[in-house]
C-alpha positions in Angstrom: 132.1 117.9 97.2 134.0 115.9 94.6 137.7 115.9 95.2 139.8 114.7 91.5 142.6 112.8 92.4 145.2 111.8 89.6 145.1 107.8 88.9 148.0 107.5 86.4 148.3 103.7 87.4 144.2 102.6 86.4 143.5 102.1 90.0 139.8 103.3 89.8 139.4 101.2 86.9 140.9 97.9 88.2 138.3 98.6 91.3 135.3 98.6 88.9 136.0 96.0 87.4 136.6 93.8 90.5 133.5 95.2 91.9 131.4 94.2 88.3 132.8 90.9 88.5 131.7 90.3 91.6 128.2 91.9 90.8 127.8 89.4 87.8 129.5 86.1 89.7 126.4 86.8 92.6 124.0 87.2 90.2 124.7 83.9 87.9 124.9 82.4 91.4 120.8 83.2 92.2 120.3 81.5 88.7 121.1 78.3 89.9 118.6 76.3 90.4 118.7 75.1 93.4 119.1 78.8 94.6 116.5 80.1 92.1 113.4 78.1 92.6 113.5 78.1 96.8 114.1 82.1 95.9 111.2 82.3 93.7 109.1 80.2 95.9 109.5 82.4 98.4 108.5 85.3 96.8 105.6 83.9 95.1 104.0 82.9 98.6 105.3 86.6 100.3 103.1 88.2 97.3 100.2 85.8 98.0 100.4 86.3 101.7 100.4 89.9 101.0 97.3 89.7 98.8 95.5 87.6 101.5 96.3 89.9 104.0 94.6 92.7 102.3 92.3 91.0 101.2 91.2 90.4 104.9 92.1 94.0 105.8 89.2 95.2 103.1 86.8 92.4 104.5 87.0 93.5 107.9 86.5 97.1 107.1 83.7 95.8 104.8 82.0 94.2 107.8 82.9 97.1 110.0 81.3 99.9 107.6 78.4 97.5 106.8 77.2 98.0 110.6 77.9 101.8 110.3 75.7 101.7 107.3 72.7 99.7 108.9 72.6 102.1 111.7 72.3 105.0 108.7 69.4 102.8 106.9 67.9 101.8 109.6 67.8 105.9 110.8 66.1 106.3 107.3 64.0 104.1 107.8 62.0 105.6 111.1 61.3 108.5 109.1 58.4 109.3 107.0 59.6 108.6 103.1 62.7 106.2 102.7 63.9 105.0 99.3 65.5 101.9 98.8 66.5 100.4 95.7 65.3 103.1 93.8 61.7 103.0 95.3 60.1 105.8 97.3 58.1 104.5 100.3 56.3 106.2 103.1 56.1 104.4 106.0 52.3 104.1 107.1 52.6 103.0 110.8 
């Protein structure tokens, strides 16, 4: 619910502005550089920590489906006719 209240004297306005000001004055202040680059820095390594991280995750769930899938080809295996890379064999023993 919006209420209007009358702002003969530019009160809203002065508030903006002070608030834009201050907006632009903290901004100009991350663009120093000795502000900027330890900021950047930061970032950079979060992003390759992230990336390293999943990275890692994916490995381990790799490595954790790889044994799932030797169980499955191994269960192929013990039967008659097993193909593996795109040959048909039948076991003889």
């Amino acid at each position: 619910m919006a209420v209007p209240i009358p702002d003969p004297v530019g009160l809203a306005a002065d508030l903006n502005g002070i608030r834009t000001s201050r907006d632009r004055r903290d901004k100009e202040a991350l663009l120093a550089l000795d502000v900027a680059w330890p900021l950047m820095t930061n970032q950079l390594l979060s992003g390759l920590k992230g990336c390293f991280e999943g990275a890692a995750m994916a490995g381990t769930r790799a490595i954790a489906g790889e044994s799932t899938a030797k169980k499955r080809r191994d269960e192929v295996k013990n039967t008659a006719y097993y193909r593996e890379g795109g040959y048909t064999w039948r076991r003889t023993t």
